[in-house]
N, C-alpha and C positions, 0 to 999 in steps of 0.2 A: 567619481562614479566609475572610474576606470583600475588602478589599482590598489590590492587591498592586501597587504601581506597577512598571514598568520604569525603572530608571536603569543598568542595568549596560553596560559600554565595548562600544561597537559601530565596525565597519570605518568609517561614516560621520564618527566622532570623528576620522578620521586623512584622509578623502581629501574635502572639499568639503563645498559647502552641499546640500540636495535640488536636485534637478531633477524636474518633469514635465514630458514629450513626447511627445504619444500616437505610439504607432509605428504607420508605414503601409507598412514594406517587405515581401517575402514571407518567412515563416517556413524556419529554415535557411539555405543561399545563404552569402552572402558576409558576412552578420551572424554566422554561426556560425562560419562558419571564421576572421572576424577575433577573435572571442571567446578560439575556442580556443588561437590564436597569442597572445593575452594573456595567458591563464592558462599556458602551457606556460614562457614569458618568467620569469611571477610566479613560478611555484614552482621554475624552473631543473632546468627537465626537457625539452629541446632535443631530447634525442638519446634518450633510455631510452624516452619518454613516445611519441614517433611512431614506433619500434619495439614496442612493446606494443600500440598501435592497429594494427598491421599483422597482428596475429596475435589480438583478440578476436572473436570470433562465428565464426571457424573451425571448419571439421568434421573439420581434417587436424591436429590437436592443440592448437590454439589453447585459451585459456580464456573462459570464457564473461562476458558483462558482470554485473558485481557490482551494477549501476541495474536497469533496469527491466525486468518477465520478457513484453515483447515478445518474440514469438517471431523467430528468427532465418529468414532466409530462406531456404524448401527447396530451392533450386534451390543452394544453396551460393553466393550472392552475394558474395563480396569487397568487405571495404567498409563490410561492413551495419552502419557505427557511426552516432555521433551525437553532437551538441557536448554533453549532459549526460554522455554515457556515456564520452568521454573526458575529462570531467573529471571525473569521479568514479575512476574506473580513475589519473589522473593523481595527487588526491588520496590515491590510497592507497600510490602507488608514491613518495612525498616524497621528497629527503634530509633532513628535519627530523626527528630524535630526541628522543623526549620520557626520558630514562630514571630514573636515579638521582641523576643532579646535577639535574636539573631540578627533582626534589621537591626535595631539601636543600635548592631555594631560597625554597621558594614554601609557605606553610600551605593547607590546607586552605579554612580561611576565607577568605583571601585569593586563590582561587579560585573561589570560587562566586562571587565578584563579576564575575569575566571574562566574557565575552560567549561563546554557543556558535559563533564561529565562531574567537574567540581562543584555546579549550579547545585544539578541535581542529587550529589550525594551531600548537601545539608540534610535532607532528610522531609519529611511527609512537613507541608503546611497546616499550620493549625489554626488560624481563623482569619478573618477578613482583612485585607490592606490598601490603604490606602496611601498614593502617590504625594507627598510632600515637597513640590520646588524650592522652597525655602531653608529646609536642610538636606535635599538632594537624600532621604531616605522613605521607605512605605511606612505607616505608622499602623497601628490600628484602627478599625472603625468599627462599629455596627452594622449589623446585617440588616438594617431597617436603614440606617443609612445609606451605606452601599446601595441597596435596593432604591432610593430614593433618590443618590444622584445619578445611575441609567437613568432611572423614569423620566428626570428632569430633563437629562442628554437627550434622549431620544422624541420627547415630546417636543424639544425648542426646535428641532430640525429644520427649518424650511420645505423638506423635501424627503420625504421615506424610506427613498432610495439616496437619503447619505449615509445611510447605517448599511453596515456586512456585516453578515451571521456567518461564519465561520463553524465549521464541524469537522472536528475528527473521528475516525473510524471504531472509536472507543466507547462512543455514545449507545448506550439501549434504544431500544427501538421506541419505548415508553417515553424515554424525555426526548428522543428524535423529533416524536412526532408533536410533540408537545411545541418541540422548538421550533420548527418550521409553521405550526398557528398561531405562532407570536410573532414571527416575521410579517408573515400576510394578511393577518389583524391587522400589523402596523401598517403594510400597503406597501409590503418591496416581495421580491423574489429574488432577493442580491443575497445567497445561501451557497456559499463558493464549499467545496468540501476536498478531503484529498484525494477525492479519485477524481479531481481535475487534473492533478500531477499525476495520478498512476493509470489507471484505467479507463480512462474517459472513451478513448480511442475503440477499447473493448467492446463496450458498451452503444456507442453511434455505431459502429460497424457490424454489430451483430441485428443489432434495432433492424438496420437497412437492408439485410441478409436475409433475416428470419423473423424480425417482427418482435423479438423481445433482445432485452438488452445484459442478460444474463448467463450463462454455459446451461446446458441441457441436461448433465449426466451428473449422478451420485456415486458414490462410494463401491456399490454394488456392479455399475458399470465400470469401475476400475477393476473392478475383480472377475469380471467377463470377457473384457477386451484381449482380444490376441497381437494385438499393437498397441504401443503406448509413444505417441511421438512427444518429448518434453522441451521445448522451445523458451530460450532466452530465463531461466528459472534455475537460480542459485538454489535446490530443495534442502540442501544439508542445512542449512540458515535460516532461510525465508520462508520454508513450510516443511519444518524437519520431518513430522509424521507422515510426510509425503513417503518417507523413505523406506515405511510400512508396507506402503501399497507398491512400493516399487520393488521391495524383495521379495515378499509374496507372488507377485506377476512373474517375475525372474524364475520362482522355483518351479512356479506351473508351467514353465513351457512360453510365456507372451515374449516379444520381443519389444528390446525398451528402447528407444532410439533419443538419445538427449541430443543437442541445437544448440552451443553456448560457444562465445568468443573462447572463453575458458574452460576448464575443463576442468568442475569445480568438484571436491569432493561426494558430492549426494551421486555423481555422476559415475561413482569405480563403484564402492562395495560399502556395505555395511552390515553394524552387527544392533540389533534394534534389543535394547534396553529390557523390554517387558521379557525378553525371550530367552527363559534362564537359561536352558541347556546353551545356547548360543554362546553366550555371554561367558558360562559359566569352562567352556572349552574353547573359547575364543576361537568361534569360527562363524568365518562371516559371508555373507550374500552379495551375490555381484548388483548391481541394480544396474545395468545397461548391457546390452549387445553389439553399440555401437555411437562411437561419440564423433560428431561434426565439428567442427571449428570454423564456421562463417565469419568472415570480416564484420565489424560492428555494423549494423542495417541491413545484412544480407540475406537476414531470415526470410523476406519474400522469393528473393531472387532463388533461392534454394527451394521454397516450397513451388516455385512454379517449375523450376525443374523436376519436380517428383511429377507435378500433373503432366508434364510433356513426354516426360516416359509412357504414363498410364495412357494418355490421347495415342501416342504413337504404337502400345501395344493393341488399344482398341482395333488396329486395324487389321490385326491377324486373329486377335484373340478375345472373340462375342462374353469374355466375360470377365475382361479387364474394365468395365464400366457396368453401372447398373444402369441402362435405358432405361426400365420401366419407370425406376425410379426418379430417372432426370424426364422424362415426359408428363410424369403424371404429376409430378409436387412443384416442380421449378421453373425459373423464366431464366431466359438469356443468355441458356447454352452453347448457342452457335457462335454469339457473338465472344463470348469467351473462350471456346475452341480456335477460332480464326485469331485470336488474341495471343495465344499460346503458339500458336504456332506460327507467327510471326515473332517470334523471339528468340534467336537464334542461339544453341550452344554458346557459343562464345561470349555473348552477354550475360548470359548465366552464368557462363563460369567467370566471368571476371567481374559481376555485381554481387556472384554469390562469394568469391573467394575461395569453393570449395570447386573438387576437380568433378568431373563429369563424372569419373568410375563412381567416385563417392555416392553422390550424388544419386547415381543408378542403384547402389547396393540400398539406400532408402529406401529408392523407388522402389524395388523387389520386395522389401520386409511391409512395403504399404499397397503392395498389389496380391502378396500370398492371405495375406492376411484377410478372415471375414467380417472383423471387428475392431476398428482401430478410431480410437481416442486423440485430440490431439491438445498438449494443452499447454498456455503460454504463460508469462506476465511480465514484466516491466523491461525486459528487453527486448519485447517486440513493438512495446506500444509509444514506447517516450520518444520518438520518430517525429519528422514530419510526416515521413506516411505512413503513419501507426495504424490508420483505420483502412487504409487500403490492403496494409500488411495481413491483419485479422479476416478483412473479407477473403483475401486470396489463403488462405486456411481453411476459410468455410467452403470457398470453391472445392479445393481438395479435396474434403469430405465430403461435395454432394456429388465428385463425379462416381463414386460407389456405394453410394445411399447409407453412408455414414451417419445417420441422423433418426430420432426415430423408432432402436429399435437399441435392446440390451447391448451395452458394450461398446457404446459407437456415439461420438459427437464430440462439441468443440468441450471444453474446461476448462476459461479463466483461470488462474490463480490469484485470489483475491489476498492483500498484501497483510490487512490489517483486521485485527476480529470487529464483525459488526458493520467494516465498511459497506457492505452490500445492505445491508440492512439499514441505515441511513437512507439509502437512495429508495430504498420499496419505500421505508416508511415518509418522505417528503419532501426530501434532503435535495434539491434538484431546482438548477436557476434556470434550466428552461423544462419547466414542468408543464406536461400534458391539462391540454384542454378537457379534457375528459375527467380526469383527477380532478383538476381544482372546480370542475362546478359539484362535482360529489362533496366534495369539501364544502364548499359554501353552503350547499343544500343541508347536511348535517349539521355543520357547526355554527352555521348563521351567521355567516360573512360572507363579504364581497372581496374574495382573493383578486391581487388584480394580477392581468394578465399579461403582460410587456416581460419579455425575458428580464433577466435580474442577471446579475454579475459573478461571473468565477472569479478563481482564485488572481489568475495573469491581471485581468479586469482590473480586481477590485484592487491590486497594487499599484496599476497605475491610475486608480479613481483616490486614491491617496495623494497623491503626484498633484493633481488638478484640481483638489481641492471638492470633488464631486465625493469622496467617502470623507465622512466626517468622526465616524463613530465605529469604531470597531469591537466585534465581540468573538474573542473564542472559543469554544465551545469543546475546551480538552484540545491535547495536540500540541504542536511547539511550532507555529506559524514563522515566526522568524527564522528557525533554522531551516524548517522544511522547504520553505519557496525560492524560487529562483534570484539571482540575482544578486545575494545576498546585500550589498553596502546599497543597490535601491531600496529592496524592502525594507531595510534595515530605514531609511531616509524615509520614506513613505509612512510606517510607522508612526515616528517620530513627529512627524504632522498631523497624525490627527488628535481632534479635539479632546479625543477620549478614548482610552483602550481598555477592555474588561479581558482579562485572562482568567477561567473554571478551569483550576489547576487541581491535582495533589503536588503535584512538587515542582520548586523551582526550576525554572530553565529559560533560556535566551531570552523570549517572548515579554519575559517579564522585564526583566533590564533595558528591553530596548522598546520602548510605549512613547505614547501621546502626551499632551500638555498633560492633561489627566489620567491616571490611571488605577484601575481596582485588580487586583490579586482577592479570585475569590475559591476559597478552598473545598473541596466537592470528594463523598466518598468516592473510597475507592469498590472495584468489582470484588473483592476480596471482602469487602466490611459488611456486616447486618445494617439492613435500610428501616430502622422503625417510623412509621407513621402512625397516624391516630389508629387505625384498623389493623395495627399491628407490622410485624417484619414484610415487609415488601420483597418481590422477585420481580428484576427485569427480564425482556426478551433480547434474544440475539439472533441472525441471520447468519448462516455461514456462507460460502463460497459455493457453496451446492445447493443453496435454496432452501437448506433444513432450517428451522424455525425451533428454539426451546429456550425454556427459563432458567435464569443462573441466579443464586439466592446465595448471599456475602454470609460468611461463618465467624468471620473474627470482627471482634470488639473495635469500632473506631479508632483511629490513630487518636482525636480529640473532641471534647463533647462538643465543640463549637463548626463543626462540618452539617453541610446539609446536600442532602441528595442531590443529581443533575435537574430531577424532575422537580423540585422544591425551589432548586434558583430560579429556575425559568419562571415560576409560578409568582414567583417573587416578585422579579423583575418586569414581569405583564403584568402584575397588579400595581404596579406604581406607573407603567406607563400608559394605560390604558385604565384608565381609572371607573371608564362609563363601560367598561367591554361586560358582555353577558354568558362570556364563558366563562365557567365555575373551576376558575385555577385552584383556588385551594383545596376545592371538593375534589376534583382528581388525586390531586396528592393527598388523599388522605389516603385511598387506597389505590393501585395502580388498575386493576382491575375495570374500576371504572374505565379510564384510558384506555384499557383494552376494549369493550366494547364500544367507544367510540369508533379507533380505529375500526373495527369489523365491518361498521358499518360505511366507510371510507374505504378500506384496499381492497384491491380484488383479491382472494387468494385469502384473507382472513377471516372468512368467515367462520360464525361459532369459536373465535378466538379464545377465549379461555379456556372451553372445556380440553379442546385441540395441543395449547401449548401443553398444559397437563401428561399428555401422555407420555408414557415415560422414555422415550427419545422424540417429542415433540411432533412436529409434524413437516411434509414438506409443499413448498408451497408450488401451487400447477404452471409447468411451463407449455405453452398451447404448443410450442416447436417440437417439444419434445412428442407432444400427441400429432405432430406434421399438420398441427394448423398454425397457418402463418400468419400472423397479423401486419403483413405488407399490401402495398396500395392493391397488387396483382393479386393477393392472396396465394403466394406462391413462394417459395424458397429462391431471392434473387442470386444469380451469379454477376459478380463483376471485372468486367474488361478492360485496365487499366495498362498503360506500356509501367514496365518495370519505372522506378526513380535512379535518377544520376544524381550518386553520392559521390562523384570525383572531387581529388581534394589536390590543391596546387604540390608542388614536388617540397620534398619538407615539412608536410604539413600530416599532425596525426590525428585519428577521429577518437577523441576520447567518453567513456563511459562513466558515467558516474555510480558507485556503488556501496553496498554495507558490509563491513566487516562482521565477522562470524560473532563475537562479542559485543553485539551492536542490534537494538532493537529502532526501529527508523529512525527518530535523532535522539533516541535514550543509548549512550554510550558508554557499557560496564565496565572498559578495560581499551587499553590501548593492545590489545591483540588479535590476531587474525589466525586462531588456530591451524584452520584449514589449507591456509596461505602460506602457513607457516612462518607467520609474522611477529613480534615479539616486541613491545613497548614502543610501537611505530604508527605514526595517522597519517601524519604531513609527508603520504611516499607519494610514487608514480608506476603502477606497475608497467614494464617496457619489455618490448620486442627485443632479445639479445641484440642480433643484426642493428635494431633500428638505435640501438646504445651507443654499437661500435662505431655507426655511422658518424654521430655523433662525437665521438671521441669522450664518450660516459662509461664509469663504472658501474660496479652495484656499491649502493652506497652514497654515490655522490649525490655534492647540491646540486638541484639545476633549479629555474626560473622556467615556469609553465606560464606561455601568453594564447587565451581566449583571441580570435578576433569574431565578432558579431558580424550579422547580414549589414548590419547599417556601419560597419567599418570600425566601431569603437570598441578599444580592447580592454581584456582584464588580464589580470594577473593574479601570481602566485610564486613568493620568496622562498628560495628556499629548500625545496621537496627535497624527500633522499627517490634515487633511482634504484628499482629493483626491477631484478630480469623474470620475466613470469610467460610464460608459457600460452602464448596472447598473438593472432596471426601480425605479420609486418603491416606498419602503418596504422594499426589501433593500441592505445592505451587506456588506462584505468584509473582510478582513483577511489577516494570514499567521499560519500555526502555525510554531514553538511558541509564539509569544509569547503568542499571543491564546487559548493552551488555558486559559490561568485564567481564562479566559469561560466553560464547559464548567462545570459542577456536577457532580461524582460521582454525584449522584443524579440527573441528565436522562439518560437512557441509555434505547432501544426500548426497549419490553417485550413487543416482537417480534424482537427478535435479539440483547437486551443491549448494543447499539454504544452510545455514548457520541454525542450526538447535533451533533457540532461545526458541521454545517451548519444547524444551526437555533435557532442564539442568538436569544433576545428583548434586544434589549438599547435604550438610549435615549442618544444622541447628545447633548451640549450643550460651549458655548463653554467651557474655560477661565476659571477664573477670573485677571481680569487683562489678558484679550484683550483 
């Protein structure tokens, strides 16, 4: 459980040596579109693959991007893609098949040695498998079969809650919801999903602020604000059409303030893709005024220093706060006033890392300003005080009535398309009492009600023997979760492990006594049912709501929708149940008007999703009604966290390379990094190298030590110098998740705390 080298085959094995080269061009631009003409080449998708980007993020029937749940743009822009998001859409639409001749050739064992980018470039699965111990290969089955041993797995249980339902962020809102009344039919609320690892933090902490668990503002509020603070949020990468809104804000006049250890390209300039003349004279758009470099975790400490300017200006200057605003909407002002200002300078600057002037020239760009945005995601929240982090953001915003009115409020950055929409639609292991008696009153069941298990949980209810049956529901669970060589062991214990794939990857290799590979369209393929081509819905990150409707022909006839497995799979195991699974799948439509009568915010769903940018669904914060105990916008008063780390000790973050869709990995490079047939690196502090007595280049050996004193490792790495303050480093997930301990995880939101490794750097032995 403690060390776990990396030696398994990587892209790097086949194409060159490393390279670093810090990149200096502007993000997007002529870099992206020469990228994506390489990958369109590599995968020999000429002609399918640039007809398919012609028709994503459309509102006239197109389907929606299966990457990141950036919302699309309301004006119905043409175009609104982006070099990850066509290769990820390209990625899915392969001619590569993985199916039945491809296991005959290959054991089990002798895949798990493959590299996750090897798994997945077999190619699209093509119908049903089943795990064989006897030749250690997946064989074929029938979908009536498959279908029949879940049913038998999950009905022999003892106990309802031995099964997790797993979902990833890739799911419609149609089989979400589908899947989550199959769980509580069954009688568990054990529905772990990835915004246990990503945003969970976002979500409790805005709950407890504001009464909802989602950001407040659209698209149109990006385009209003006169501030735009961007916190912890790789945009070039992670939500590249960010970069849209960020040079448009730049040319009007807003000031853009980015927040990142690094100082990553979305953060200098760009040249956005749709925008011929730009492109076509290559000239590009700054997208910031002004870049921070906080020590990793310091994003609070930094934000409370901006509100200690604005308290401390309040006292000369009646319109450095909004009073009426903090009196008439809010609770617990004072006591966060007296909180703030018992935190001295010098705490601030040394939990922020950044310098007081700094710091103040924020405070300035968020005190002139009448309108100011603030928005974050996965390096503020993978914390142990990730939900304090976010509340102290919402503070910020309510001391000038940031909230509420055009141009002004918090903004998540939701990582994965649809995640958000998973959780509206059910997806949630401690689900409102509210909800599940709407749910039972509709659907005529008894949801029960005892919280059910996330992700962290249900890895160690593997461990004890308490999860027996695992299902996932899209996503790559193995690579994604912490820990790696636990889960990896945890897996491998249960009874039975179900993977709703398109295409191979870790998850599958590393299973239960028993296990099914079951292969499910993709967002990209037509959904026929009896009532004809089916449209699912999606949520973005802004709370817009719209239907995406697949255009290309199946990868193989033998694939069945998400919403058709589910259906499947509850009608074998629930065999007396009087919800009408296959009736829903006949048309999705039905589905939706159940839901409608289920979520709040969906009502008249059909006609609604229809229109042609969908619709958005009401946030009561955004109309300054709060639905906290007080009915009132809380502020909260916590002292800063002590992130002190012993002498030699660096706080590493875990990250994705530019070439890198969450553990779907195109390429061993890191354009914007300027990295080059490289995974297995460490990006490092020059200073903290030389300390060291490291080059760039060399091997070193990365040791993990956990809360509870047990360490991990990592053989190996090359050192590279990056531009990252002293005393933090970096790396890429999944590799580096078995740096993560099972047991580091908030015990303010349960996340798994991947940005905040303790770990200690040394040469190789033999350098």
């Amino acid at each position: 459980m403690t060390d776990r080298s990396t030696e398994q085959r990587t892209e790097s094995d086949e194409h060159g040596e490393p390279e670093f080269k810090p990149y200096h061009h502007p993000a997007a631009g002529w870099g992206a579109a020469i990228s994506v003409t390489k990958f369109l080449a590599r995968e020999r998708e000429p002609i399918s693959g640039p007809h398919a980007i012609m028709k994503m993020n459309h509102e006239d029937g197109g389907f929606d991007c299966p990457g990141c749940a950036w919302p699309d743009d309301m004006k119905g822009l043409k175009l609104d893609i982006c070099e990850n998001g066509i290769k990820h859409v390209t990625w899915e639409m392969t001619h590569k098949r993985c199916g039945p001749e491809f296991f005959a050739q290959h054991t089990v064992s002798e895949l798990a040695e493959w590299s996750d980018f090897a798994l997945e470039d077999t190619g699209r699965l093509t119908e049903p498998m089943v795990y064989d111990a006897a030749t250690d290969r997946y064989k074929p089955i029938s979908w009536r079969d498959a279908f029949d041993l879940v049913g038998r797995a999950l009905a022999d249980l003892d106990d309802p809650n031995q099964a997790s339902y797993y979902t990833s962020g890739r799911l419609g809102n149609e089989a979400t919801f589908l899947y989550q009344l199959l769980a509580r039919e069954l009688g568990t609320n054990n529905l772990p999903d990835c915004s246990n690892m990503c945003h969970e933090a976002s979500g409790r902490a805005m709950q407890a602020s504001l009464g909802t668990g989602k950001g407040t503002v659209d698209l149109e509020d990006w385009e209003a604000a006169d501030a735009l603070f961007v916190i912890g949020v790789n945009a070039a990468s992670n939500a590249p059409r960010m970069l849209t809104a960020l040079s448009e804000a730049y040319r009007r006049g807003a000031q853009i303030v980015h927040i990142n250890p690094l100082v990553e390209a979305g953060a200098t300039k760009t040249i956005i893709p749709h925008d011929f003349l730009r492109m076509a004279t290559f000239k590009s758009t700054k997208t910031s005024t002004l870049n921070l470099q906080p020590r990793i975790g310091g994003d609070m400490a930094l934000i409370r220093g901006i509100a200690k300017v604005v308290l401390e200006q309040s006292e000369t200057d009646p319109k450095a706060l909004d009073i009426e605003f903090i009196e008439r909407y809010t609770s617990g002002f004072e006591a966060y006033r007296a909180a703030v200002e018992a935190t001295s300078w010098d705490e601030i600057v040394y939990k922020s890392g950044v310098s007081e002037r700094d710091i103040r020239r924020a405070a300035k760009i968020y005190r002139d300003a009448d309108r100011s945005i603030i928005s974050w995601c996965l390096g503020v929240t993978q914390h142990e005080h990730g939900v304090d982090s976010v509340r102290e953001i919402v503070n910020l915003l309510l001391l000038r009535g940031n909230l509420g009115r055009e141009g002004a409020g918090p903004s998540p950055v939701r990582g994965h398309s649809n995640v958000q929409g998973n959780r509206t639609c059910g997806i949630d292991h401690r689900p409102a009492e509210a909800f599940l008696e709407r749910l039972g009153e509709v659907c005529g069941i008894d949801p029960p009600r005892a919280h059910g298990l996330d992700t962290v949980h249900t890895i160690e209810g593997m461990h004890t023997g308490d999860v027996k049956v695992f299902i996932g529901m899209g996503g790559n669970f193995a690579s994604a979760a912490p820990d790696t060589a636990y889960t990896f062991e945890g897996l491998q214990k249960c009874d039975l492990t179900v993977q709703v794939s398109t295409k191979l990857n870790r998850s599958h290799v590393i299973h239960g006594r028993q296990a099914l590979i079951l292969p499910c369209l993709g967002r990209t393929e037509k959904d026929h049912q009896k009532e004809g081509i089916q449209s699912t819905s999606v949520e973005d990150s802004m709370s817009m709501v719209h239907l995406s409707v697949g255009m290309k022909k199946p990868a193989s006839p033998h694939l069945l929708s998400e919403p058709a497995i589910i259906a499947g799979i509850a009608a074998a195991a629930l065999p007396q149940s009087q919800t009408p699974w296959h009736w829903y799948v006949e048309d999705y439509d039905r589905i939706r008007d159940t839901m409608a009568k289920v979520l709040n915010g969906f009502e008249d769903f059909n006609r609604r999703v229809r229109l042609p940018l969908g619709f958005r669904i009401k946030q009561p914060a955004r109309e300054l009604i709060f639905l906290t105990p007080s009915g009132r916008a809380e502020f909260s008063a916590v002292e800063l966290p002590d992130d002190t780390v012993s002498e030699g000790t660096l706080i590493l973050a875990t990250l994705r390379s530019h070439d890198q869709w969450n553990t779907t990995v195109y390429s061993d490079n890191d354009r914007y990094r300027g990295i080059k047939n490289l995974r297995t690196l460490i990006f490092m502090n020059e200073r903290d190298m030389g300390d060291r007595g490291i080059k760039e280049f060399d091997d070193v050996d990365i040791v993990a030590t956990a809360r509870d004193g047990s360490v991990r490792s990592l053989r190996r790495y090359k050192a590279v110098p990056y531009g990252i303050p002293r005393g933090n480093a970096a790396g890429y997930m999944p590799e580096m998740n078995v740096l993560c301990a099972i047991g580091d995880f908030s015990t303010q939101s349960d996340q798994p705390i991947m940005k905040n490794v303790k770990v200690t750097v040394t040469k190789s032995a033999g350098d």
